[in-house]
C-alpha positions as CSV (number, residue, x, y, z in Angstrom):
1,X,0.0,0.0,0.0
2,X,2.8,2.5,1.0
3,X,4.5,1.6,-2.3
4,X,1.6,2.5,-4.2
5,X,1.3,5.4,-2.7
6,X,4.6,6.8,-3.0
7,X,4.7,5.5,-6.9
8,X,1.4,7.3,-7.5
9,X,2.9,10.6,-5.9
10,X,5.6,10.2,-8.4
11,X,3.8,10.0,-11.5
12,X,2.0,12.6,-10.7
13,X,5.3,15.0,-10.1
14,X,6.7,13.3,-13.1
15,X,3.3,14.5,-14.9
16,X,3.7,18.4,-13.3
17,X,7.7,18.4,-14.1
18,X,7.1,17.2,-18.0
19,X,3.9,19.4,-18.1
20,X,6.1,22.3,-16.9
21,X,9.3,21.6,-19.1
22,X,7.0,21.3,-22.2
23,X,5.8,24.4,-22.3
24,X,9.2,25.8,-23.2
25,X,8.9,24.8,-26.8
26,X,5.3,25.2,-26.9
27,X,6.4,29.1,-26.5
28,X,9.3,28.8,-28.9
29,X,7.2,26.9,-31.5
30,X,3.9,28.1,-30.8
31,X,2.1,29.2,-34.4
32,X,2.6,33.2,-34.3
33,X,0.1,35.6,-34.1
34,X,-2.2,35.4,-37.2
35,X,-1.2,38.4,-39.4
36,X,-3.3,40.6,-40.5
37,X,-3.6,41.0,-44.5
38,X,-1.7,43.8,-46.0
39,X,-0.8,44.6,-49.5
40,X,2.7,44.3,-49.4
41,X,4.1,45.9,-52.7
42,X,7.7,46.9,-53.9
43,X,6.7,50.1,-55.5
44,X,4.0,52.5,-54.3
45,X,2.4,55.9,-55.0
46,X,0.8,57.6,-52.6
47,X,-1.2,60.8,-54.1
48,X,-3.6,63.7,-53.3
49,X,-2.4,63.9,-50.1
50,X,-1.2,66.7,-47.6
51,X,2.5,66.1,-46.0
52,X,3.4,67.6,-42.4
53,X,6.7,68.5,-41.9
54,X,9.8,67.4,-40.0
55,X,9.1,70.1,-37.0
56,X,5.1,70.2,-38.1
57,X,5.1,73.9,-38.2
58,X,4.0,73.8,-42.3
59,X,1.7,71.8,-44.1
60,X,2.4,70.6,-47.7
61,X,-0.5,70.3,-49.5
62,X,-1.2,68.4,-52.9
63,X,1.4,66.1,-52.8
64,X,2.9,62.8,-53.6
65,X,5.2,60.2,-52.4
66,X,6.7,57.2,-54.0
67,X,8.0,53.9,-51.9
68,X,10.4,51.9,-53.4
69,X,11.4,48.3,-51.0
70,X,9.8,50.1,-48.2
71,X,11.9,53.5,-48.4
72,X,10.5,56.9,-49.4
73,X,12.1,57.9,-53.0
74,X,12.5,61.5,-54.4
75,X,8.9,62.5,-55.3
76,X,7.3,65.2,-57.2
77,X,5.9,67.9,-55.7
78,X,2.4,68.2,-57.1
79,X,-0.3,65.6,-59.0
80,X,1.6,66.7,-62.3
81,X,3.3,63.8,-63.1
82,X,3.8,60.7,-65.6
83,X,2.3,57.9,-63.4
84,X,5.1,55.4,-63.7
85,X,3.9,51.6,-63.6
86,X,3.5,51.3,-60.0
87,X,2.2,47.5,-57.8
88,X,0.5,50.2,-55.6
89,X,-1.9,53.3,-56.4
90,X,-3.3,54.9,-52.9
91,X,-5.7,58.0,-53.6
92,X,-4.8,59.7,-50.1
93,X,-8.4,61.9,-50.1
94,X,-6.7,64.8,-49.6
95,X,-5.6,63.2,-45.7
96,X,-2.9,63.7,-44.0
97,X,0.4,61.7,-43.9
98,X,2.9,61.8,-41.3
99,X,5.8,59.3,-40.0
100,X,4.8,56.5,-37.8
101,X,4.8,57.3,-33.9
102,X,7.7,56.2,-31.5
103,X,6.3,54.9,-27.8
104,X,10.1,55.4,-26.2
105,X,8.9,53.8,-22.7
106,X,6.5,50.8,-23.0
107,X,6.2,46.7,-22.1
108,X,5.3,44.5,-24.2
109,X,4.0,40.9,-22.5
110,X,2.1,40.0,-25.2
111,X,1.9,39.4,-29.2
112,X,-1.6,41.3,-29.3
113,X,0.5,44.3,-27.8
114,X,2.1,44.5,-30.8
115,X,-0.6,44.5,-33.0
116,X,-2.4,47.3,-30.7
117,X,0.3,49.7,-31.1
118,X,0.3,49.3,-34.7
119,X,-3.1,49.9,-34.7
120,X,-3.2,53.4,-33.0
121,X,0.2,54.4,-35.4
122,X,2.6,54.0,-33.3
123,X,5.4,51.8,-35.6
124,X,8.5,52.3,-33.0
125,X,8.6,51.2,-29.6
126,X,11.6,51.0,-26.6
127,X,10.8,48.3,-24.4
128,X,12.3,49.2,-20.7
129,X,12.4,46.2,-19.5
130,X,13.1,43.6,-21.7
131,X,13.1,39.6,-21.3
132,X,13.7,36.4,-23.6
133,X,10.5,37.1,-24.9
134,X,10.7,40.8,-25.8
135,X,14.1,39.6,-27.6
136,X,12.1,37.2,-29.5
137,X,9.6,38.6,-30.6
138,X,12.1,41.3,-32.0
139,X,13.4,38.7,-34.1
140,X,10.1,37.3,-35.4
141,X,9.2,41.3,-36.4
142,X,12.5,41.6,-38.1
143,X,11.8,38.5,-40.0
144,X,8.0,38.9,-41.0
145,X,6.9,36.4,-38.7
146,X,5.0,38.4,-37.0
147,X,3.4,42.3,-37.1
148,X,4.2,44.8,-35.0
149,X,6.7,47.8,-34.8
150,X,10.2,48.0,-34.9
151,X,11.3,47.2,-31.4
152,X,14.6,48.5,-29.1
153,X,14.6,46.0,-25.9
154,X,16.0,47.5,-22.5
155,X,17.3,45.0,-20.6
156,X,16.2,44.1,-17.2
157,X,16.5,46.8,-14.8
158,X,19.7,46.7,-13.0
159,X,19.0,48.1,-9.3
160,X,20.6,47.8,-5.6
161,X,18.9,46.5,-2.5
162,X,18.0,49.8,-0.5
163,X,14.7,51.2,0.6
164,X,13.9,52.4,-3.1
165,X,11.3,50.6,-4.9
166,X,12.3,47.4,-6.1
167,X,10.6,44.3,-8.5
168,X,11.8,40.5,-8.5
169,X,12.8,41.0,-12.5
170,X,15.2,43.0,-11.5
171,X,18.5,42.0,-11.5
172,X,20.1,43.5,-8.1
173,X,24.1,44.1,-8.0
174,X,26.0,44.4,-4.7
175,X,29.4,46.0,-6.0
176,X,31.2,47.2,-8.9
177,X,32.9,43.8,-9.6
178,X,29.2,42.4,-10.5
179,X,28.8,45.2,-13.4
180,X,31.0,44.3,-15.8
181,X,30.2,40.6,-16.4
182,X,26.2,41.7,-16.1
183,X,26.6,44.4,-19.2
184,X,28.7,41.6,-21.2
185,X,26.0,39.3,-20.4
186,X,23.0,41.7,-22.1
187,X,25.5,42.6,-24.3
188,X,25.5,39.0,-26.1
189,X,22.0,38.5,-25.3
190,X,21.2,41.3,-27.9
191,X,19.5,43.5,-25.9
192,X,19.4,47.3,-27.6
193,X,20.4,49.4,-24.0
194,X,20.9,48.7,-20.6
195,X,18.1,49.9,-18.1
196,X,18.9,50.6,-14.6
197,X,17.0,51.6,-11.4
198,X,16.4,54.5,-8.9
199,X,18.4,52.2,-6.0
200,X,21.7,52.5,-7.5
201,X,24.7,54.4,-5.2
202,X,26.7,56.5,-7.0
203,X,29.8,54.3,-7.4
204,X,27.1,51.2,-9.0
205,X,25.9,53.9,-12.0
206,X,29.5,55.2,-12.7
207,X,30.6,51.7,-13.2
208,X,27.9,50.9,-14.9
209,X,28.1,53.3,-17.6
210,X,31.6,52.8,-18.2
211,X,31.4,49.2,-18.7
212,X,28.4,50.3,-20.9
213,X,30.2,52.7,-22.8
214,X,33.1,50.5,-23.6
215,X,31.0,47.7,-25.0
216,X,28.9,50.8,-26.9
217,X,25.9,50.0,-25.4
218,X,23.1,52.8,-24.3
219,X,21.9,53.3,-21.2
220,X,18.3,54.9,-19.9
221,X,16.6,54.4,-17.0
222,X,15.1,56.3,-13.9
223,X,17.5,58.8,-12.3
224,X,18.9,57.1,-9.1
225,X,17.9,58.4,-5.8
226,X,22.3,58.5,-4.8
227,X,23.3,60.3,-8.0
228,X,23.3,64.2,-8.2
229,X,21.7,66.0,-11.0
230,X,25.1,67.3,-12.7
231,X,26.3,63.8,-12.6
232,X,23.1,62.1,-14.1
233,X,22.9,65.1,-16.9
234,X,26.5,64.8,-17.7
235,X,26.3,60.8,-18.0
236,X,25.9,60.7,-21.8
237,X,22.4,58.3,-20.9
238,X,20.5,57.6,-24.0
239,X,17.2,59.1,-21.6
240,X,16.1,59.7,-18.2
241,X,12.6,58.0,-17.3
242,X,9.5,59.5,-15.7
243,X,8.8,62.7,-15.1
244,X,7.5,61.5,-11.9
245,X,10.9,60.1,-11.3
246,X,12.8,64.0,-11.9
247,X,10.0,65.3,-9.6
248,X,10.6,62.4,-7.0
249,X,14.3,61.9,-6.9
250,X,16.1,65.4,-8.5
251,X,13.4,67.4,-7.1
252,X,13.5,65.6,-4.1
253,X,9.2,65.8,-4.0
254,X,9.7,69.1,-3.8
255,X,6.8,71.9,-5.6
256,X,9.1,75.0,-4.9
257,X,9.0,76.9,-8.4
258,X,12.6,78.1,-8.0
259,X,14.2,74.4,-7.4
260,X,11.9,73.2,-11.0
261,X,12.9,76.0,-12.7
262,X,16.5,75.6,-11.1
263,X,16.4,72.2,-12.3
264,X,14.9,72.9,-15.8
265,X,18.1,75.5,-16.4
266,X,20.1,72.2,-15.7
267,X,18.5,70.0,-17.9
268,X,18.4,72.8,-20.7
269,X,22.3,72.7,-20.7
270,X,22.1,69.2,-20.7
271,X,21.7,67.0,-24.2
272,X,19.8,63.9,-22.3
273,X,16.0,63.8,-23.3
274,X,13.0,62.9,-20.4
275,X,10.8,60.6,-21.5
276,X,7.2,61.9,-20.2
277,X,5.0,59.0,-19.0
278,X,2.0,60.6,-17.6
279,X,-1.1,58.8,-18.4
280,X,-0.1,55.4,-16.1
281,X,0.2,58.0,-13.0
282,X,-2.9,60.0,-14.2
283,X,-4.8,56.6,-14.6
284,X,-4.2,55.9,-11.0
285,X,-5.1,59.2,-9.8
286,X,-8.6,58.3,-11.7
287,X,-8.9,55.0,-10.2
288,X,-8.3,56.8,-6.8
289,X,-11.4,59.2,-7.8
290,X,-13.5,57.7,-9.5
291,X,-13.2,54.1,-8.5
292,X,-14.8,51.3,-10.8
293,X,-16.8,54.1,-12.4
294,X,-13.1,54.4,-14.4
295,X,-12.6,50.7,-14.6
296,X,-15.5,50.6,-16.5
297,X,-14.6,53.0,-19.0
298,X,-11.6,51.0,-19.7
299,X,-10.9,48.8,-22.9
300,X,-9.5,45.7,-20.3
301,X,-10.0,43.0,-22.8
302,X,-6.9,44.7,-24.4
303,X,-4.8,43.7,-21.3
304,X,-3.7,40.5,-21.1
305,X,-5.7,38.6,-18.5
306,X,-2.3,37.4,-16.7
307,X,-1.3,40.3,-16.6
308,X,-4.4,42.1,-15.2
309,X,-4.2,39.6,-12.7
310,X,-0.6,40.9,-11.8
311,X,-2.0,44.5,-11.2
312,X,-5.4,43.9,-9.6
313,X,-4.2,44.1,-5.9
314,X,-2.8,46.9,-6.3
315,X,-5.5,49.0,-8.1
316,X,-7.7,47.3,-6.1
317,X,-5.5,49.0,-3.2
318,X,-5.7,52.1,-4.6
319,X,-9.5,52.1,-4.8
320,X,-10.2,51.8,-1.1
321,X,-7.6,55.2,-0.7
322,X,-9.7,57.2,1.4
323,X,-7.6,60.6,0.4
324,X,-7.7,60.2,-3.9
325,X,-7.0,64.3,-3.9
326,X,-3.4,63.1,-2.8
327,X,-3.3,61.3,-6.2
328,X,-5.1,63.9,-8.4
329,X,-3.0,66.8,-6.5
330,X,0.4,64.5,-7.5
331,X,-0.8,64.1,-11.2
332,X,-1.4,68.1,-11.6
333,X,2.0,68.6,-10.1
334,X,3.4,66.1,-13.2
335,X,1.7,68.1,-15.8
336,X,3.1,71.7,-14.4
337,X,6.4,69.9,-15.0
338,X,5.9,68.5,-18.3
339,X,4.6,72.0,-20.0
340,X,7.8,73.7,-18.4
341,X,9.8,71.5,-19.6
342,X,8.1,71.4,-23.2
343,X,8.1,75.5,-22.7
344,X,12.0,75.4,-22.0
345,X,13.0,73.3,-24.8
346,X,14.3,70.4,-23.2
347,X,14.8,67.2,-25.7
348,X,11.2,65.7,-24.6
349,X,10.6,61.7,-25.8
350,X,6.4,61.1,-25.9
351,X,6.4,57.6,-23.6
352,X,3.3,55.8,-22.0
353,X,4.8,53.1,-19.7
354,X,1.7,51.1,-21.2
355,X,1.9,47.7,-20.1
356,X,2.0,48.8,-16.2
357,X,-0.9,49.0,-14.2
358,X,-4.1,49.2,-16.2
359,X,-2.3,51.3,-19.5
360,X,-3.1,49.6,-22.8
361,X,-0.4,49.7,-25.4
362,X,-0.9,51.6,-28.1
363,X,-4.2,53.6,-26.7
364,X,-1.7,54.6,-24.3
365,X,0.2,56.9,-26.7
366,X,-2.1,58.6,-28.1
367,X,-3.9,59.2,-24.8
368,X,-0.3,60.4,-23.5
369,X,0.0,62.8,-26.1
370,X,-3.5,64.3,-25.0
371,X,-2.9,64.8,-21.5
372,X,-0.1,66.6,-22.4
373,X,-1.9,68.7,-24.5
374,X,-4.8,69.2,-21.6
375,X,-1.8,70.3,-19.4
376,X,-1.1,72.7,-21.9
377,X,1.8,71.5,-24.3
378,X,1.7,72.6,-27.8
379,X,1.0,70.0,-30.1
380,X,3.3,70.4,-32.4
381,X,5.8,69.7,-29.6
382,X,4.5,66.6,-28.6
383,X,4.2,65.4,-32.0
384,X,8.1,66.4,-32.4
385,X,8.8,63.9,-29.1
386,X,6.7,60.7,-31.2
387,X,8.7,61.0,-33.7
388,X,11.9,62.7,-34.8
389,X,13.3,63.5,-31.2
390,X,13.5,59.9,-30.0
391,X,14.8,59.1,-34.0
392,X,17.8,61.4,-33.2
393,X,17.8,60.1,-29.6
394,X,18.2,56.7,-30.6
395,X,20.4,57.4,-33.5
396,X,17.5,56.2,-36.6
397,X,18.9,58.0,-38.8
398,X,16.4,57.1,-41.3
399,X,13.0,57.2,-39.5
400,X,10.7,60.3,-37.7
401,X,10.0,62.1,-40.7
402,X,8.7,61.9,-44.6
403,X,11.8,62.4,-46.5
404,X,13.6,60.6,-49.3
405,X,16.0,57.8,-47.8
406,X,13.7,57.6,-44.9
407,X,11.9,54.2,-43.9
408,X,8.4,54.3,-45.2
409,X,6.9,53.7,-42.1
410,X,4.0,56.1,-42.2
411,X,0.1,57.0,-41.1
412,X,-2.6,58.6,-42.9
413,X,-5.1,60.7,-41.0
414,X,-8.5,62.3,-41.3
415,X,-7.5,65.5,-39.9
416,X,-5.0,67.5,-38.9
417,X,-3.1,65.9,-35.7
418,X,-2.1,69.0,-34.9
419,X,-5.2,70.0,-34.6
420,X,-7.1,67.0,-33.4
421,X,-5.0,64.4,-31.6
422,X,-7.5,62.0,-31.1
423,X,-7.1,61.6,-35.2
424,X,-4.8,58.7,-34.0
425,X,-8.0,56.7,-32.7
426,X,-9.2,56.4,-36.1
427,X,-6.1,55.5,-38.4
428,X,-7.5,55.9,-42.4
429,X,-4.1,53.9,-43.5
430,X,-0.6,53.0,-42.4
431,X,2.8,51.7,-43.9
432,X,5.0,49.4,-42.5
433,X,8.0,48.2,-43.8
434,X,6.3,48.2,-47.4
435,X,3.1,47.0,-46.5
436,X,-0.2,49.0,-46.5
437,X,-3.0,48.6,-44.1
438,X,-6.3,50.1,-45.2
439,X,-9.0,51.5,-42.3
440,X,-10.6,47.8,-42.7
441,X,-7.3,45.5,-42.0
442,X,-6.5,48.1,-38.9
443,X,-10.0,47.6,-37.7
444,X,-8.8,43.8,-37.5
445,X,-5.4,44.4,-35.4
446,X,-8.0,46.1,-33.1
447,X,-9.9,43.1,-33.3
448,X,-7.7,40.2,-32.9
449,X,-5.8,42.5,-30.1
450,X,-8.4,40.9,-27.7
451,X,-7.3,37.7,-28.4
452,X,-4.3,36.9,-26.1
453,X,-1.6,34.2,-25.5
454,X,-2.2,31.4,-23.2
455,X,-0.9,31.2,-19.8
456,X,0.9,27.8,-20.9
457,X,3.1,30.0,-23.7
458,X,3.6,32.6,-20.8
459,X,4.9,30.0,-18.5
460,X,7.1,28.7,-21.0
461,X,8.7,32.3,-21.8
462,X,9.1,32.9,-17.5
463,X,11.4,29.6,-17.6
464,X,13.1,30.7,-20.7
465,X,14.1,33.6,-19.1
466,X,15.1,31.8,-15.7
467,X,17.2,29.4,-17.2
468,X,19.4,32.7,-19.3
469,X,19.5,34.3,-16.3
């Protein structure tokens, strides 16, 4: 009897281990996300159509563009042209066409995440913290496997034990001896920039960016806690995170006008760009209002349910805060910031942090790039920070605006973004890599957005990224 026993509790931890183990290559080999139908074509003309410019101060009007292999060719100015033989004719309807937006701070957990941003324009992400997935699913872009905009992966966040807030992904050093090996390690891995974390002393970030620097690898991240402003500015980062994060650590939670505008002098002299992130702290500061009433205006089958299920307790938390003008009076404070710093000219990159909390990829730019416009930012300016800021931040040469040699990674709109930035809602057309998307096919990345990955395939990608690390 105690033989059977024992033999029966084996097989059935036999059955869990195999179980577990197999859904490694069921997230490796898993069929990819089904691709939505474009009209992929090596030569296209776009006509009738009205072209804004690099810094979206003019409008160009009557105007054509031809795509050759997915790059934007020298193209008359006006209809009054031979039409050449062309795969693809677009009539633009007299809309407007504008690069592809760049999300420069978001997560991506999921292949519908990909499709989403697409979706709502945006055609460039930076992922900040990346994992074996992220990587992989950078590959399967790169390759046509699978849709979704050109990605740049952070690595995971590189932070110190200290009272500072802290996650189990990150990857926690005790000295300078641990940094060198950790960069070489993300390094091969092929992650695009090393992330690190508001916990790090002073001595951790210098050795940090010089092992960074000698493998030329960027680096962005929140500003530490440890580090002074002069040092953080004159650092040569790629980009400082949050402006929650200047107001929390440089500003030390300060609202005295003479240290922001102290501050803002230093950051003017400075070439590092902030990367905004204001709508997952304003979303909170709804919750905190407005409870459920919120929840229920939300889009949440767009958030994969795993990870929903990751953020509940703590938005649930945040509902039963009996003092929500704490989180509305914060989220004010953040949007003073923002159009002083927009105001000042400091390099701004637009960034969502969609993919934490209850902030939906893609519907997350667009709604970032309104708040900042409710808080008073021009929105021409915030149109420059989606798209050819972060393309000189990041060193794209060819993306972030509708020039010849440029990728043809572009959107059409109804109206004028400039003038109506809720335009991005309601795409009328996009190009990516080639490929044209009519209103119908983006209708259907909205669509099959709400159909996520299993939690089998996400298991498998957790123990992927275990075993590398």
């Amino acid at each position: 009897m105690y033989k059977t026993i024992i033999k029966y509790l084996f097989s059935i931890l036999l059955f869990l281990f195999l179980l577990t183990a197999l859904s490694i290559p069921y997230a490796m080999f898993t069929p990819q996300s089904p691709l939505v139908q474009g009209v992929q074509s090596n030569r296209i003309l776009i006509h009738n159509i009205k072209i804004l410019s690099r810094d979206f101060d003019r409008l160009l009007k009557d105007r054509s563009i031809i795509i050759e292999d997915g790059i934007i060719q020298e193209s008359p100015v006006s209809e009054n042209f031979i039409q050449q033989d062309f795969d693809l004719i677009i009539d633009g309807n007299n809309q407007f066409l504008m690069p592809g937006l760049t999300d420069a701070h978001t997560h991506i957990y999921d292949r519908t995440d990909l499709l989403l941003n697409l979706a709502h324009g945006v055609t460039q992400v930076r992922v900040m913290h990346g994992l074996a997935l992220q990587l992989n699913l950078r590959e399967e872009i790169q390759s046509g496997d699978t849709l979704g905009p050109n990605m740049l992966v952070a690595s995971p966040a590189i932070n110190q034990r200290s009272s500072y807030a802290a996650s189990e992904f990150h990857t926690f050093i005790e000295n300078e001896e641990d940094t060198k090996g950790l960069i070489d390690t993300y390094k091969s891995h092929g992650y695009d920039l090393i992330k690190i974390y508001d916990g790090l002393d002073n001595n951790n970030f210098q050795a940090i960016l010089s092992a960074a620097n000698k493998l030329e690898i960027p680096v962005a991240g929140h500003p530490p806690f440890a580090v002074n402003t002069s040092d953080l500015l004159s650092s040569g980062m790629q980009s400082v995170e949050h402006i929650e994060m200047l107001y929390q650590a440089p500003l030390n939670y300060s609202r005295d006008k003479q240290d922001l505008d102290h501050l803002i002098q230093q950051l003017k002299q400075s070439p590092v760009p902030i990367t905004t992130t204001l709508i997952v702290y304003e979303e909170l500061a709804r919750i905190a209002e407005l409870k459920s009433k919120y929840l229920a205006t939300k889009q949440m089958e767009y958030i994969p349910p795993i990870i929903k299920s990751i953020f509940e307790p703590g938005i649930q938390n945040i509902m039963t805060d009996s003092a929500p003008e704490s989180w509305r009076s914060k989220a004010d404070y953040l949007g003073i910031i923002a159009k002083s710093l927009y105001e000042a000219d400091v390099p701004m990159l637009l960034g969502s942090d969609a993919g934490a909390n209850y902030t939906i990829n893609g519907l997350g730019a667009i709604q970032e790039m309104q708040l900042l416009h409710h808080y008073g930012v021009d929105p021409k300016d915030i149109l420059k920070s989606a798209t050819i800021t972060p393309a000189i931040a990041f060193k794209l040469h060819n993306s972030g605006t509708v020039a010849p040699g440029h990728k043809a990674n572009l959107i059409l709109t109804k109206s004028d973004p400039r003038k109506d930035l809720g335009t991005f809602m309601d795409l009328q057309g996009l190009i990516k890599d080639g490929v044209y998307f009519d209103e119908k096919a983006i209708k259907q990345m909205k669509l099959k957005s709400k159909t996520h990955m299993s939690s089998y395939e996400f298991l498998g990608w957790y123990l992927i990224n275990w075993w590398q690390e």
